[in-house]
gemmi code that builds the backbone of each chain (N, CA, C; Angstrom):
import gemmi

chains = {
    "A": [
        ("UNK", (92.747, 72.309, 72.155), (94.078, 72.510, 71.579), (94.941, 73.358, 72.490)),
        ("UNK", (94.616, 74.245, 73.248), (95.267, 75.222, 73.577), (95.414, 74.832, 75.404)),
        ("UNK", (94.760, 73.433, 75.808), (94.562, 72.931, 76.574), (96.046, 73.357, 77.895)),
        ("UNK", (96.555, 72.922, 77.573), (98.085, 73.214, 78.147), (98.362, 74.187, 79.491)),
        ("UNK", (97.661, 75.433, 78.543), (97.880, 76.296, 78.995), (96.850, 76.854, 80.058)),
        ("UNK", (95.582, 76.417, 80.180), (94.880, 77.206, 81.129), (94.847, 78.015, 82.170)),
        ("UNK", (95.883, 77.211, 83.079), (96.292, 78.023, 84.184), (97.185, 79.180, 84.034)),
        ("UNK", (98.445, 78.948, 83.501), (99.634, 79.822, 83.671), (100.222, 79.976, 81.906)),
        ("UNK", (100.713, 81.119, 81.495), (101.258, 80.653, 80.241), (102.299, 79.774, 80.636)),
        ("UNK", (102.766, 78.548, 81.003), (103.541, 77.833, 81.203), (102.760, 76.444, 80.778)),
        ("UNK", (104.282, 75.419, 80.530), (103.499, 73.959, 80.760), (103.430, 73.493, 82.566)),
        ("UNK", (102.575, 72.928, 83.132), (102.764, 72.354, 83.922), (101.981, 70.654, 84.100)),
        ("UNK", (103.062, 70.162, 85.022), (102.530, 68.834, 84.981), (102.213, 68.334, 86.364)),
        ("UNK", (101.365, 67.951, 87.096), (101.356, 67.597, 88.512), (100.369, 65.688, 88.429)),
        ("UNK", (101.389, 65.116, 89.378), (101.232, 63.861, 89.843), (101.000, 63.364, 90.899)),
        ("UNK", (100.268, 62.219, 91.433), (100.621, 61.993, 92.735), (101.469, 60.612, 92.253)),
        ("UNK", (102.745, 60.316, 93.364), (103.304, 59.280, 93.358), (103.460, 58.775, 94.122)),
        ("UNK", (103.524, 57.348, 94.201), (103.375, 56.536, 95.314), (104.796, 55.912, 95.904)),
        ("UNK", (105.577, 57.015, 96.198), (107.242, 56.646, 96.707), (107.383, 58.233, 97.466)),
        ("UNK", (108.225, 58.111, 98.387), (108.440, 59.535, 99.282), (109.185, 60.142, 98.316)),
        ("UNK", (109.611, 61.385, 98.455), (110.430, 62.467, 97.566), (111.894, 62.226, 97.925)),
        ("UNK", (112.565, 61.500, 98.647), (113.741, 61.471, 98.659), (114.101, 60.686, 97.679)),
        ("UNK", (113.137, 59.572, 97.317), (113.419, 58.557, 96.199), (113.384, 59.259, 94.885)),
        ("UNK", (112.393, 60.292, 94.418), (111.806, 60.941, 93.420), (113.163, 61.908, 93.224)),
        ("UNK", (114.080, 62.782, 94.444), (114.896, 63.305, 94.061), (115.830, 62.575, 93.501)),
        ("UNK", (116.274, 61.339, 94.272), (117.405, 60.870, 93.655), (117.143, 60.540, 92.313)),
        ("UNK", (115.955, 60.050, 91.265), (115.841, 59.925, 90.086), (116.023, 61.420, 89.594)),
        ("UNK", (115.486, 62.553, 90.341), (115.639, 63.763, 89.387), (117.113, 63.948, 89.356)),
        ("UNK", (118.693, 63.480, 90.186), (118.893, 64.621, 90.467), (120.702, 63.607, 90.236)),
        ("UNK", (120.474, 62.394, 89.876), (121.495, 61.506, 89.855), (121.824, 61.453, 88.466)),
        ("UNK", (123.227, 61.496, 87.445), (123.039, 61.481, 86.164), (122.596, 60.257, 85.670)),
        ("UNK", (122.601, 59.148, 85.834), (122.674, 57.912, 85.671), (121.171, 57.293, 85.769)),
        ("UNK", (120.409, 57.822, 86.841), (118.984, 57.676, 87.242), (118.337, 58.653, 85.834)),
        ("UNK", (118.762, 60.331, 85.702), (118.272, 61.495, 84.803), (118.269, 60.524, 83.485)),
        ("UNK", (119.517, 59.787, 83.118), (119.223, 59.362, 81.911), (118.702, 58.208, 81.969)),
        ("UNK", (117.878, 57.884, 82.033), (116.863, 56.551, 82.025), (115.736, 57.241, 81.869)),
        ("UNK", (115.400, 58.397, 82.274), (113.913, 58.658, 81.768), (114.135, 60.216, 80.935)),
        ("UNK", (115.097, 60.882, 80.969), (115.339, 62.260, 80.520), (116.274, 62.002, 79.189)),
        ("UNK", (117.317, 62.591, 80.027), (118.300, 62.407, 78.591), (119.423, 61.653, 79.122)),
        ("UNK", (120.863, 61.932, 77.865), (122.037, 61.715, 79.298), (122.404, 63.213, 79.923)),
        ("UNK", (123.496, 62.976, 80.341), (123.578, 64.409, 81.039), (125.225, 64.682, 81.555)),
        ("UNK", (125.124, 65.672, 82.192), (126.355, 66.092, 83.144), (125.888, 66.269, 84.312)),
        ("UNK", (124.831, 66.386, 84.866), (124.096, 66.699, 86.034), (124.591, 67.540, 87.123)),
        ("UNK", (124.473, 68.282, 88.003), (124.728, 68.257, 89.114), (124.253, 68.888, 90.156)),
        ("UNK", (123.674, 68.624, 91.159), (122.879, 69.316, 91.887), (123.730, 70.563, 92.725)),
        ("UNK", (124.126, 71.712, 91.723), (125.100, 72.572, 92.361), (124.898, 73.763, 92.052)),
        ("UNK", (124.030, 75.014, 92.331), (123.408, 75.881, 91.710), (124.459, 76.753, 90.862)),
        ("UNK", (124.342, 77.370, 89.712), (124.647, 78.136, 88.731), (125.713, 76.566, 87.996)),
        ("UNK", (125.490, 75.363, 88.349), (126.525, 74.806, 87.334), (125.725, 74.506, 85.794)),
        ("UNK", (126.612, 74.670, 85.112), (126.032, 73.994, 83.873), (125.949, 73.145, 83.088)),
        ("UNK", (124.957, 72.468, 82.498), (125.022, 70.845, 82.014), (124.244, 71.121, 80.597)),
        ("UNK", (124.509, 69.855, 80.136), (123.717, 69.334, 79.157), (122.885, 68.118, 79.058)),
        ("UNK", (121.581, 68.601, 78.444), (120.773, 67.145, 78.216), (121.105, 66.698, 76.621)),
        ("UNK", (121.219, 65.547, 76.655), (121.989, 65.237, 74.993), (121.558, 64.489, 74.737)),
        ("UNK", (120.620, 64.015, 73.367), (120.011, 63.226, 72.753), (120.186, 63.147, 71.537)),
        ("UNK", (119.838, 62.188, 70.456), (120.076, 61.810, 69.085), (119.357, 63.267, 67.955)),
        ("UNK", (118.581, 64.187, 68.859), (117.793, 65.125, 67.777), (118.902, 66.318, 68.138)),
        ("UNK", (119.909, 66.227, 69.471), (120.064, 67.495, 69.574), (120.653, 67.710, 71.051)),
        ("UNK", (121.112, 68.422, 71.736), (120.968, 69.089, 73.252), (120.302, 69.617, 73.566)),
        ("UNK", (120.431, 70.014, 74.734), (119.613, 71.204, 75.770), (120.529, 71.722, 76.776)),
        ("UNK", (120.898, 73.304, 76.430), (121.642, 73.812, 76.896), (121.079, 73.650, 78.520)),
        ("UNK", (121.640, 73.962, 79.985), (121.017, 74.350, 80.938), (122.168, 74.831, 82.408)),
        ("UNK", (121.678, 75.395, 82.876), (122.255, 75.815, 83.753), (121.290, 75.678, 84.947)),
        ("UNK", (121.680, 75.500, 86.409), (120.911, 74.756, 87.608), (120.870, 76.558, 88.464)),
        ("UNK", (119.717, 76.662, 88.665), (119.677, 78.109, 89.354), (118.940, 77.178, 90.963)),
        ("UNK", (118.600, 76.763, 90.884), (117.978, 76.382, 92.870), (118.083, 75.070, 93.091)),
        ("UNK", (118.816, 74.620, 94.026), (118.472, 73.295, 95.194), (118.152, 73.436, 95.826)),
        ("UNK", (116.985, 72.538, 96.324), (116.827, 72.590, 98.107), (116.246, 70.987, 98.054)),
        ("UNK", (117.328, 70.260, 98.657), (117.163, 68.637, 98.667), (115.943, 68.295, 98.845)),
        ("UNK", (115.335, 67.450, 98.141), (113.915, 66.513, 98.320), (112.832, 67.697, 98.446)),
        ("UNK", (113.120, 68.856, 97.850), (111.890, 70.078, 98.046), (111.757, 70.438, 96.422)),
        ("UNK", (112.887, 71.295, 96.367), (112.744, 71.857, 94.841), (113.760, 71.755, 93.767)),
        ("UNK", (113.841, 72.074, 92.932), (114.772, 72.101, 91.599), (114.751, 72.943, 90.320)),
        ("UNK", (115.064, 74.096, 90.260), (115.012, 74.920, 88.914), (116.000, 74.651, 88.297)),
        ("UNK", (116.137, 74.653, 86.808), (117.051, 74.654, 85.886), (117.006, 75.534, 84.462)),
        ("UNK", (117.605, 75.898, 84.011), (117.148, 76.671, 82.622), (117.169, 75.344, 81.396)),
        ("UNK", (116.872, 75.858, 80.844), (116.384, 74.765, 79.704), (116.243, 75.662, 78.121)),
        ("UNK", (117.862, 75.603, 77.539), (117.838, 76.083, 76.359), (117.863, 75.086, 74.863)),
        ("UNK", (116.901, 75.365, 74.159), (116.666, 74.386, 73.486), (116.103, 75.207, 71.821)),
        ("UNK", (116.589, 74.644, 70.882), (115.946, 75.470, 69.997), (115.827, 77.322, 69.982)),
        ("UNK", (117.029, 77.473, 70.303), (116.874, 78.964, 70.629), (115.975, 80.082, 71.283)),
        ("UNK", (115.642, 78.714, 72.159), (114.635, 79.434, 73.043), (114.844, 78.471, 74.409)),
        ("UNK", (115.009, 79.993, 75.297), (115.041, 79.804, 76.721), (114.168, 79.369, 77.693)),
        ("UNK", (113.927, 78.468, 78.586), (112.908, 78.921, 79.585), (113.740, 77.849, 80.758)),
        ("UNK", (112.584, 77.782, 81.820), (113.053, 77.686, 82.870), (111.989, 76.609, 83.563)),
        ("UNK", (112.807, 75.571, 84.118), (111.907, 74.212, 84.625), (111.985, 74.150, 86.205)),
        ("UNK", (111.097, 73.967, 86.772), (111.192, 74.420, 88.038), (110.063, 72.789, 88.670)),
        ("UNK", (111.002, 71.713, 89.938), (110.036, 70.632, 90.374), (110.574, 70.878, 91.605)),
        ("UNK", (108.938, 70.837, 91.893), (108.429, 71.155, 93.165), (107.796, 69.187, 93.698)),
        ("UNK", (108.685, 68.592, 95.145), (108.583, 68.058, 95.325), (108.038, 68.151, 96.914)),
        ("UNK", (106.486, 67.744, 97.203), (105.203, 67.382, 98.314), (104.965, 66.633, 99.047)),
        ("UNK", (105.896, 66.270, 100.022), (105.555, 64.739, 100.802), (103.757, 64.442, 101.030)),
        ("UNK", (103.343, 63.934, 100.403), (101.581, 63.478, 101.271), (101.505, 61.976, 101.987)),
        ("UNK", (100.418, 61.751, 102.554), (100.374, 60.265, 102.914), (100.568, 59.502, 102.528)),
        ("UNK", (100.503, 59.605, 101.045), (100.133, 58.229, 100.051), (102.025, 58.266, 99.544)),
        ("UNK", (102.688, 59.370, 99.717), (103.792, 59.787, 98.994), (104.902, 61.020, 98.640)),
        ("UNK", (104.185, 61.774, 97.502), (104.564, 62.498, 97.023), (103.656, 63.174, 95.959)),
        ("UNK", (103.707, 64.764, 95.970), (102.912, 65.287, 95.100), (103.992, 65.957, 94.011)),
        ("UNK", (104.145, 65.440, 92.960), (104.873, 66.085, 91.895), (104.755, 67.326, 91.289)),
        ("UNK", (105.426, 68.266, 90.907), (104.793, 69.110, 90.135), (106.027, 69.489, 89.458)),
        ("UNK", (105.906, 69.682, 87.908), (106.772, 70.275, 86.878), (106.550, 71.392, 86.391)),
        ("UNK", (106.496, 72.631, 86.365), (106.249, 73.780, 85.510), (107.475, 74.043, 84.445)),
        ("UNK", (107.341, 74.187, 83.439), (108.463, 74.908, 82.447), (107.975, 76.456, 81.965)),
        ("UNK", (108.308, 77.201, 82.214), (107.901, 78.509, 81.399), (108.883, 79.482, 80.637)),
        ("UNK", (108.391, 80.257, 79.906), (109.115, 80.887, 78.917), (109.547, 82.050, 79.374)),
        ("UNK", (109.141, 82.655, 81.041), (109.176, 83.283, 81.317), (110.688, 83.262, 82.531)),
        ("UNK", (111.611, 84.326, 82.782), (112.509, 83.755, 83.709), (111.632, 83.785, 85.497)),
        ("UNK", (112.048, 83.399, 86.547), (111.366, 83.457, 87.612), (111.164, 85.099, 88.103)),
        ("UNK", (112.015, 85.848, 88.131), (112.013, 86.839, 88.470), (110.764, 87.807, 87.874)),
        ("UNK", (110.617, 87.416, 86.305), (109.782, 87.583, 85.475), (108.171, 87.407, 85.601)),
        ("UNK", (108.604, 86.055, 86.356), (107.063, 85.120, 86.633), (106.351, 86.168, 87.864)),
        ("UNK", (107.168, 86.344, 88.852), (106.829, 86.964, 90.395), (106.709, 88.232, 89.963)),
        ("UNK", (107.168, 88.994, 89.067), (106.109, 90.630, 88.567), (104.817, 90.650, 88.334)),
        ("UNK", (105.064, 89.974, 87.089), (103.792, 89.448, 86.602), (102.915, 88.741, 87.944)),
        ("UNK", (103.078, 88.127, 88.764), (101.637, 87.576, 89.971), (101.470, 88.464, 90.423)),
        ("UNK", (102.864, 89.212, 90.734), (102.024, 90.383, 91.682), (101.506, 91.718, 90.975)),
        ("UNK", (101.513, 91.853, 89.735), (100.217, 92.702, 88.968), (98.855, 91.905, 89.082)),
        ("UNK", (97.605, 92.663, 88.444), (96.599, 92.319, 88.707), (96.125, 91.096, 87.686)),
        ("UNK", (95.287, 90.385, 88.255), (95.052, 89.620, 87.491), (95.576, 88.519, 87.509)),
        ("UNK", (96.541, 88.046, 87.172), (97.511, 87.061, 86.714), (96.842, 86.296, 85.395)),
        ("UNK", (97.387, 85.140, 84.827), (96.832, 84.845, 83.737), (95.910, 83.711, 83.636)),
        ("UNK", (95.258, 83.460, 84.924), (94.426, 82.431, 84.835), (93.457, 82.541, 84.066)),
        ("UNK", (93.075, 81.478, 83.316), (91.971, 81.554, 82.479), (92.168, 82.526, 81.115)),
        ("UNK", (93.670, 83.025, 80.989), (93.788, 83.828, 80.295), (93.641, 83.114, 78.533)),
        ("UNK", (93.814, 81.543, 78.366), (93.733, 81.137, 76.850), (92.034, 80.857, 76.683)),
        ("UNK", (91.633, 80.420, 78.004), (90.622, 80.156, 77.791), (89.768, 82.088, 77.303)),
        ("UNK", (89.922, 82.979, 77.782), (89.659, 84.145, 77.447), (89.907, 84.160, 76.026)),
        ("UNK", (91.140, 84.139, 75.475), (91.708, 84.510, 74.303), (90.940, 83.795, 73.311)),
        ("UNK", (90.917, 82.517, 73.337), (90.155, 81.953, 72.635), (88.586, 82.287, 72.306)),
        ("UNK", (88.080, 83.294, 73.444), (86.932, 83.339, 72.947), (86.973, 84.872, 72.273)),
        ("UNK", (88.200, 85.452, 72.561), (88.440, 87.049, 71.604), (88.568, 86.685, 69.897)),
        ("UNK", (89.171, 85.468, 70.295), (89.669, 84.748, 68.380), (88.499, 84.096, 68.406)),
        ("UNK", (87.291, 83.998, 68.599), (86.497, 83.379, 67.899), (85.120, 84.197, 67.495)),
        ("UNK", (85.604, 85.555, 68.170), (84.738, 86.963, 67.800), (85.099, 87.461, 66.645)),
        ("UNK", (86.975, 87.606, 66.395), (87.433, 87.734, 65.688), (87.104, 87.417, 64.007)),
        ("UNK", (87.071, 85.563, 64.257), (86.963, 85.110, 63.097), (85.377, 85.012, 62.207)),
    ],
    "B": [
        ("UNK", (109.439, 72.797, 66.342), (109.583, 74.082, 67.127), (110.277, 75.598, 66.422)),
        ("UNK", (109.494, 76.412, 66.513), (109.948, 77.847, 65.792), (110.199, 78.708, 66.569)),
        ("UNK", (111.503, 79.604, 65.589), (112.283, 80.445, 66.695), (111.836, 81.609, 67.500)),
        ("UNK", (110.542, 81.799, 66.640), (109.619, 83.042, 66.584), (109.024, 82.786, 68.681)),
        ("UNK", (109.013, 81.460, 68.972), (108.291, 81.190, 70.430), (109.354, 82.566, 71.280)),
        ("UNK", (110.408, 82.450, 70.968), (111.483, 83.233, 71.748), (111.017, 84.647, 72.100)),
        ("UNK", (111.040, 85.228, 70.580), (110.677, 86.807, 70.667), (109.319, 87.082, 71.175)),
        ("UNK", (108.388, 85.945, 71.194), (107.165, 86.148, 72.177), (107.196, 86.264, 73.546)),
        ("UNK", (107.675, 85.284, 74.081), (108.588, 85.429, 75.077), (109.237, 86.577, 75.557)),
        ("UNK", (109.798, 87.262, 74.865), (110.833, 88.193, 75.019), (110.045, 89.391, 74.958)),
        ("UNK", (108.840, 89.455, 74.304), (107.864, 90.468, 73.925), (107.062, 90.244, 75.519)),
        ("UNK", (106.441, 89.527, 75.819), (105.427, 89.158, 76.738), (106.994, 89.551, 78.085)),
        ("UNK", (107.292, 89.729, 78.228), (108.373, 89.275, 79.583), (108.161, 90.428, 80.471)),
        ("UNK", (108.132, 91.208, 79.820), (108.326, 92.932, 80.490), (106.126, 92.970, 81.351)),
        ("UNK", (106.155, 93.004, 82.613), (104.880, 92.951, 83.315), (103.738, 94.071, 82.400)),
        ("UNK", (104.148, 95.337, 81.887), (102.763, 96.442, 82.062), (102.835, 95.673, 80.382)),
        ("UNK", (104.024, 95.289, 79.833), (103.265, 95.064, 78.173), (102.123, 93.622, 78.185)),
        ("UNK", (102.844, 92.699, 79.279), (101.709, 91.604, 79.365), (100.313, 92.096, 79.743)),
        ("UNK", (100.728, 93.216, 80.416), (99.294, 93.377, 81.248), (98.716, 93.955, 79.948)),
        ("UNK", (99.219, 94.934, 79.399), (98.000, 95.332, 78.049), (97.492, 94.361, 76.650)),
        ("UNK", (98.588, 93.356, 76.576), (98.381, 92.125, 75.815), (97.144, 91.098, 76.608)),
        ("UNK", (97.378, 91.029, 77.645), (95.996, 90.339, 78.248), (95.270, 91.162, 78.427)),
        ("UNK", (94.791, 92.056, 78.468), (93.795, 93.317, 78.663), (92.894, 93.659, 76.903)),
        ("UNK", (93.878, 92.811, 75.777), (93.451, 92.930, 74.457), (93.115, 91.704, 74.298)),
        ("UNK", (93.450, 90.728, 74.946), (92.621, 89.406, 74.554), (90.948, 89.426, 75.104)),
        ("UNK", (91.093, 89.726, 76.103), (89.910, 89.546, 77.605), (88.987, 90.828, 76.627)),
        ("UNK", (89.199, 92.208, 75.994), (88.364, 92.896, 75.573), (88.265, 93.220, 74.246)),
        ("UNK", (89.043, 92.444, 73.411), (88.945, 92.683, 71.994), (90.038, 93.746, 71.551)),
        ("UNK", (89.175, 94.551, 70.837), (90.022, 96.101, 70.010), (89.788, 97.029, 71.402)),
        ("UNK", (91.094, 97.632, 71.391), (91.419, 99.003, 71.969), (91.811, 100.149, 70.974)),
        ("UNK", (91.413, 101.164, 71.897), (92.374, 102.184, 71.290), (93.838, 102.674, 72.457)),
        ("UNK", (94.686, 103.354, 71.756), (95.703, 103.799, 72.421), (95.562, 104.335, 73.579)),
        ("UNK", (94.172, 105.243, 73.453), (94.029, 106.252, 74.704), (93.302, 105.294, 75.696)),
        ("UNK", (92.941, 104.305, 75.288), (91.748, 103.598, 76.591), (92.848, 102.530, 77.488)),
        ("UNK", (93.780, 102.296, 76.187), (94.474, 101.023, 77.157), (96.169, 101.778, 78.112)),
        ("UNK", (96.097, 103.091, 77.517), (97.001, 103.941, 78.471), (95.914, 104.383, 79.754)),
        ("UNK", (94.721, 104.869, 80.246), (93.696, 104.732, 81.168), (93.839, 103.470, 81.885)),
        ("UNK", (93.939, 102.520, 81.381), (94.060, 100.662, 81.900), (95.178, 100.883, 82.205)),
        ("UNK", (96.708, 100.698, 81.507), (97.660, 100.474, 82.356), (98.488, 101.215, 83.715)),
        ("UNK", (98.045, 102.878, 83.328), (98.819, 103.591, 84.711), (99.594, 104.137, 84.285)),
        ("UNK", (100.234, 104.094, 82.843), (101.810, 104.262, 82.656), (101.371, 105.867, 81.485)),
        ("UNK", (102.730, 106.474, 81.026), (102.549, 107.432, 79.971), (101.553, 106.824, 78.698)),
        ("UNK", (101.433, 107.875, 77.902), (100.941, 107.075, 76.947), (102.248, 107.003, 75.634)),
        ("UNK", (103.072, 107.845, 75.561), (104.245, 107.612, 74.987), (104.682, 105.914, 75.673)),
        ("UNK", (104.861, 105.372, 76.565), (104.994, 104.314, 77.226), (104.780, 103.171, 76.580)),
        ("UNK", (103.097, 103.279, 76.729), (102.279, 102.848, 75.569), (102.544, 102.369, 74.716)),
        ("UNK", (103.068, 103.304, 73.754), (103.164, 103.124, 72.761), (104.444, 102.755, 72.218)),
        ("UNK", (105.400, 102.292, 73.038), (106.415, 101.943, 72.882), (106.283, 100.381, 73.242)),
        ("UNK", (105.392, 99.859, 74.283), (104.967, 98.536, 74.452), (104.563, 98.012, 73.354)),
        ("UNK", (103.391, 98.842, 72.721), (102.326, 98.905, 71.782), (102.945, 98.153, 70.393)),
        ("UNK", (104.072, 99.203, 69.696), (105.440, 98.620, 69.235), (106.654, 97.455, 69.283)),
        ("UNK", (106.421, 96.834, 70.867), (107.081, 95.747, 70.716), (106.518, 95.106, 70.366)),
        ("UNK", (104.948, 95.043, 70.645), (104.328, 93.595, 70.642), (104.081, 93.421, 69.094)),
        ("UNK", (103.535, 94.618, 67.855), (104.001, 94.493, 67.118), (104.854, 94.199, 66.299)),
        ("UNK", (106.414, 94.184, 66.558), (107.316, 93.708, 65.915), (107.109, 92.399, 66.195)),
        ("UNK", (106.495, 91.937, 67.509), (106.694, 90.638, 67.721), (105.630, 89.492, 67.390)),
        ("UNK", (104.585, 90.489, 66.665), (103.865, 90.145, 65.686), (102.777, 89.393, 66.350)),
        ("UNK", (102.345, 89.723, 67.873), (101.086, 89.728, 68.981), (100.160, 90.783, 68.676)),
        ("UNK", (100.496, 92.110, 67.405), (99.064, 92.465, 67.686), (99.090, 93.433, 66.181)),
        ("UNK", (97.815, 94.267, 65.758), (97.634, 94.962, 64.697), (97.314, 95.941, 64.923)),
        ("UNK", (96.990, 96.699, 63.967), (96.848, 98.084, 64.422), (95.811, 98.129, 63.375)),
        ("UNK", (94.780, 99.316, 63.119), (94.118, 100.125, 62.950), (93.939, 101.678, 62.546)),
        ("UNK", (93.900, 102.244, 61.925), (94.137, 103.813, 62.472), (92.354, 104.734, 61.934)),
        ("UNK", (91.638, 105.199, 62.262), (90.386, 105.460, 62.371), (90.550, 107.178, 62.896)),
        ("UNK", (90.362, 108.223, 61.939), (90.337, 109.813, 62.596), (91.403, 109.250, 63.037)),
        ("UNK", (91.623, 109.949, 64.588), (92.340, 110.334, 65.110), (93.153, 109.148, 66.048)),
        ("UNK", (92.538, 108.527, 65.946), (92.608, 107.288, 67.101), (93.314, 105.969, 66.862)),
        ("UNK", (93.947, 105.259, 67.264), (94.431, 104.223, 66.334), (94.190, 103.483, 67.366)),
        ("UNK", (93.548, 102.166, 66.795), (93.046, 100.833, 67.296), (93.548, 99.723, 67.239)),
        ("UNK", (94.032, 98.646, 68.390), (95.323, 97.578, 68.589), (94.087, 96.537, 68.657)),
        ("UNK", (94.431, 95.436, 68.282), (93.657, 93.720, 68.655), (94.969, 92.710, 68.142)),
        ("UNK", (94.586, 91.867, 68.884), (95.398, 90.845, 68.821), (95.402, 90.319, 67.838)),
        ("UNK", (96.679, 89.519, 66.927), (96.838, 88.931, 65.662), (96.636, 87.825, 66.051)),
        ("UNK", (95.870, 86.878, 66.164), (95.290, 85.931, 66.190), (96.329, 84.945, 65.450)),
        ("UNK", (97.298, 84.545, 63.948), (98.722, 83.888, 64.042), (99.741, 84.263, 64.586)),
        ("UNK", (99.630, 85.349, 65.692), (100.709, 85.762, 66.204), (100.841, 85.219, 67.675)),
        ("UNK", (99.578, 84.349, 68.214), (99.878, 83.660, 69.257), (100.597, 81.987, 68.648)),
        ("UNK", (99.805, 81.638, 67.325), (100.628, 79.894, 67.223), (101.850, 79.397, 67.602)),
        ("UNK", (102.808, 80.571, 67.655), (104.346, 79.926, 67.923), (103.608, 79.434, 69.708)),
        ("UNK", (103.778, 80.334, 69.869), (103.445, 80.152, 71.602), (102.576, 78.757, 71.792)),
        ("UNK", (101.528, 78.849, 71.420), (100.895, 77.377, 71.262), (101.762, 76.182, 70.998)),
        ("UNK", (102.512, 76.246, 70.013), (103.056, 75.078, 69.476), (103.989, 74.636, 70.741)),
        ("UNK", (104.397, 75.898, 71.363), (105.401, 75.393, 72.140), (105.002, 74.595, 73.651)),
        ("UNK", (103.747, 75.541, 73.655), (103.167, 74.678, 74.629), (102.917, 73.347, 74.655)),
        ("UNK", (102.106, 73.399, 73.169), (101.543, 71.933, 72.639), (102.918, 70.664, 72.871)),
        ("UNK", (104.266, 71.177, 72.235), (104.457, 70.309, 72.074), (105.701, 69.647, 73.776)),
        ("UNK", (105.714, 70.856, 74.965), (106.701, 70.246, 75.759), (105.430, 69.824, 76.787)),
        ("UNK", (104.130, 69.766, 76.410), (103.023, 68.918, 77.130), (103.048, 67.891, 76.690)),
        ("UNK", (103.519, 67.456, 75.744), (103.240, 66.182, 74.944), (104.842, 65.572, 75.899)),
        ("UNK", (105.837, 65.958, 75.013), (107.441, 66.034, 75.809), (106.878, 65.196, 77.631)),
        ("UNK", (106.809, 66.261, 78.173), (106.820, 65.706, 79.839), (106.121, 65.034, 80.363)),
        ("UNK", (104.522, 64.706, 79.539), (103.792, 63.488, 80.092), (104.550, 61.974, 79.938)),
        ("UNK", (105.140, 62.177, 78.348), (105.773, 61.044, 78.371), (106.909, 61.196, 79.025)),
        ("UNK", (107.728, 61.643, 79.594), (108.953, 61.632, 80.311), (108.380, 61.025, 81.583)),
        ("UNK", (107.197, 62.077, 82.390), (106.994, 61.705, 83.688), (106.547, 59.878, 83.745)),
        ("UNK", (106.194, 59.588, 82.717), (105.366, 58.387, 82.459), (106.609, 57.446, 82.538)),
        ("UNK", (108.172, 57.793, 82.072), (109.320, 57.053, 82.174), (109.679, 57.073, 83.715)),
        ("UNK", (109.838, 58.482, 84.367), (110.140, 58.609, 85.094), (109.879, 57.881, 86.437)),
        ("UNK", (108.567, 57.152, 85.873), (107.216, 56.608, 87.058), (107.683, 54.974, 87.093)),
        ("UNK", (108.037, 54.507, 85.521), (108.780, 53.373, 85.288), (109.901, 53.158, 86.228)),
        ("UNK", (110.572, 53.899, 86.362), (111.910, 53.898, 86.643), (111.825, 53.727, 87.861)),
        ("UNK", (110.817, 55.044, 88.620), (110.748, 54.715, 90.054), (110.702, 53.078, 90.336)),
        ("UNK", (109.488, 52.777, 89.867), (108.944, 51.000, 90.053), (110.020, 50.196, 89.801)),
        ("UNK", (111.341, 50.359, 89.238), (112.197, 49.819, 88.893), (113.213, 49.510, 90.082)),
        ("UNK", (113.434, 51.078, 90.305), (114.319, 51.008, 91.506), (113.601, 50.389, 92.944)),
        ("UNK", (112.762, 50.307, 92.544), (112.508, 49.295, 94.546), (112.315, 48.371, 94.160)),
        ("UNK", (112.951, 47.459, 93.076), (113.140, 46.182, 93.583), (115.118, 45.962, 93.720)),
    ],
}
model = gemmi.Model(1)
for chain_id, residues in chains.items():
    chain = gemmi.Chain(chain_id)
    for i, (resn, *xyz) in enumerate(residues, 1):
        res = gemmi.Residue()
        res.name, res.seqid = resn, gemmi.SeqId(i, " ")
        for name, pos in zip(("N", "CA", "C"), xyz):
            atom = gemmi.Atom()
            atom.name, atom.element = name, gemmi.Element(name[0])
            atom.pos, atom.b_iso = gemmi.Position(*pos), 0.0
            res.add_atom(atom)
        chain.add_residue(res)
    model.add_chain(chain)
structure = gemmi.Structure()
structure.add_model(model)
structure.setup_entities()
C-alpha cells in the first residue's frame, strides 16, 4: 500500500522510452501536444509564468520555476489546496530516453536541506511501517 | 484528496522537525530529552517542533514522572498516503497516454 513511496516521500515515476528527448520535450512542453495526454492548458516554457491545467473535475493551479530544453522541467502543481512541485528530468540513452517524473510535497529548496541532513528518507515508509506494526 | 495532506507537508517541511519525525518512526517512543541529544538543537527547540507536529496530528504524547514521551500517530500519516496513493495511480496512467501520443506523432 504504501508502495509509492519507498524511496523519497515523493511520487516518482521513471521510464525508458524509445524516442530521443527532444521529441519527449516537445510533448511535455507544447500546449496542444500537453493536452492530449495531461490536461488542456496555457503552457509555456517560460520560467515563473503561470498556467493552468483544466479538466472536467477541476484545475491545477501552476506556475513554471525551471527550463533547460530537452533536459529538465519543474512546475508547481496546486491542486486541492495543496501545493507541490513536479520536476522531469529528461536522459538521452542508446535505446532513447530515460524519463523521470518526481512530484513532491516538499518545495525544492526544501528537498536539498533535507539530502543534505543525515540520512535522507530512503527506506523511510518501509521503516515506518514496521514502527506501526509494533504499534498495533 | 484531503486538505489535511497540506499541513503535513507544511509540518514535515522545516529539515531538524523531519529529522526527529523520522528518528520516531525508525525508533518507536522517545522521550523529549533523548530526541533533543539526536537532533543538536535546544531542547526548548524541541519542543516547539515537538508541537508542530502535533497540531499537525504526526505524533502523541505521553507524560510518565517527569518525562514526556512522543510516537508517531499512526492516522496521522493516511492523508500523506492517500496522496501518494493516489498521484501514483494519476501519472502511470498519464505517462501511459503520454507514450500513446509519442507513437502517434511519428507517423
Amino acid at each position: 500500500m504504501i508502495e509509492p513511496a519507498t524511496e523519497t516521500l515523493s511520487v516518482v515515476i521513471e521510464r525508458e522510452i524509445p524516442f530521443p528527448p527532444e521529441k519527449i520535450w516537445r510533448a511535455l512542453t507544447q500546449p496542444h501536444l500537453i493536452e492530449e495526454w495531461l490536461m488542456k492548458n496555457d503552457f509555456k516554457p517560460v520560467e515563473d509564468h503561470r498556467f493552468n491545467l483544466r479538466a472536467d473535475w477541476g484545475a491545477v493551479d501552476c506556475q513554471v520555476l525551471a527550463v533547460e530544453p530537452n533536459k529538465t522541467l519543474s512546475y508547481t502543481w496546486g491542486a486541492y489546496g495543496l501545493e507541490s512541485v513536479v520536476t522531469w528530468t529528461l536522459t538521452p540513452t542508446s535505446t532513447g530516453t530515460h524519463l523521470r517524473m518526481e512530484q513532491s510535497g516538499f518545495r525544492p529548496d526544501q528537498q536539498q536541506a533535507y539530502q543534505g541532513a543525515k540520512g535522507g528518507w530512503p527506506r523511510f515508509f518501509g521503516e515506518l511501517e514496521r514502527v506501526l506494526g509494533e504499534l498495533a | 484528496m484531503k486538505l489535511s495532506a497540506n499541513s503535513l507537508f507544511k509540518a514535515l517541511g522545516d529539515p531538524t522537525r523531519r529529522a526527529i519525525f523520522e528518528q520516531l518512526s525508525r525508533r518507536g517512543e522517545q522521550t523529549v530529552h533523548v530526541l533533543t541529544e539526536f537532533s543538536g538543537v535546544s531542547q526548548p527547540a524541541v519542543s516547539k517542533h515537538l508541537a508542530a507536529l502535533k497540531i499537525a496530528g504526526l505524533v502523541q504524547l505521553r507524560r510518565e514522572g517527569r518525562e514526556t514521551h512522543y510516537r508517531i500517530r499512526p492516522d496521522g500519516i493516511a492523508p500523506l498516503v492517500d496522496w501518494l496513493t493516489f498521484y501514483s495511480a494519476f501519472w502511470h496512467e498519464r505517462f501511459d497516454r503520454l507514450e500513446d501520443l509519442l507513437k502517434r506523432m511519428d507517423q
